[in-house]
N, C-alpha and C positions, 0 to 999 in steps of 0.2 A: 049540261050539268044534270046530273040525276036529281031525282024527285027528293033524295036525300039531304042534298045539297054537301053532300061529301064527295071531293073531287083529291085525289093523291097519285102519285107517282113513288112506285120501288124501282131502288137499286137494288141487287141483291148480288152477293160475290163473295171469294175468299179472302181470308187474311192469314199470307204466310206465314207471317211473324210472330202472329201470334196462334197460325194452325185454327184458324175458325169460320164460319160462313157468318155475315155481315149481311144485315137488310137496313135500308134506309128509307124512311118512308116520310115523305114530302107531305104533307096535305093541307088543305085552306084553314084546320086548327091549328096548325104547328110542324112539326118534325121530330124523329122518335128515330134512334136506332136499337137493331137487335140483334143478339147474338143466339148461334150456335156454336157449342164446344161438341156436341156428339156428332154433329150432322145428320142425315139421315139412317133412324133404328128402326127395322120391321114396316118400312112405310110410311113410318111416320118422321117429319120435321119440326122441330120444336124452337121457335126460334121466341127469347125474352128477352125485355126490356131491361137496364141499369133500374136500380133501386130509385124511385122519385123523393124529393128534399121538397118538394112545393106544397105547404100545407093544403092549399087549395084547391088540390087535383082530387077527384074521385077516387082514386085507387093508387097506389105506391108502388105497385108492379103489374105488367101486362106481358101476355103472352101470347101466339097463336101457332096452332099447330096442322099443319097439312097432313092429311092423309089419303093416301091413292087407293081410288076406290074402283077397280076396273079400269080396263083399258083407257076407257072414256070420261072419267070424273075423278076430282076428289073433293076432301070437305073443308072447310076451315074450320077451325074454332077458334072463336077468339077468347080471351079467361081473365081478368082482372083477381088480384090479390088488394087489399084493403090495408092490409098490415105487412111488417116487413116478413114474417114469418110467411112460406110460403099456405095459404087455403086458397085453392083457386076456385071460382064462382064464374058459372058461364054470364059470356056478354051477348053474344053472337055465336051460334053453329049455321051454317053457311053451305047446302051443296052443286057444284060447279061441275056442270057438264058438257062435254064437245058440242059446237052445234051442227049440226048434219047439215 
């Protein structure tokens, strides 16, 4: 277990039916799915959260977005929104690189 103590598993895949990329994301807090309707634009993957109804949560919307950064990396960021209106406010920028 990392030092974080955040441990998850993604699914990530298509949905014909409705034409969209699908992430599913398992982890020791819960479970969270995301959608893309664009897929991938100019590099970047945008994949967000359904609107939250749980007063209790931190934030009402989440999102994160991959970007290829050379051959050998790319970045995450992750973005929380507050309100159902989207302002997105960084959580996590994140950069992931090959390891040699």
């Amino acid at each position: 277990m990392p030092a974080t103590g955040y441990v998850a598993k993604y699914l990530i895949g298509y949905d014909p039916e409705q034409k969209r990329l699908v992430e599913f994301d398992a982890n020791n807090f819960g479970a969270v799915t995301y959608v893309s309707d664009t897929g991938w634009q100019n590099q970047v993957l945008t994949v967000t959260s359904a609107l939250s109804s749980n007063p209790k949560a931190a934030y009402v919307l989440n999102r994160f977005r991959y970007t290829i950064h050379g051959k050998d990396a790319f970045i995450v960021d992750w973005q929380i929104c507050r309100t159902a209106t989207p302002d997105w406010i960084s959580a996590a920028h994140l950069v992931c690189k090959r390891a040699s």
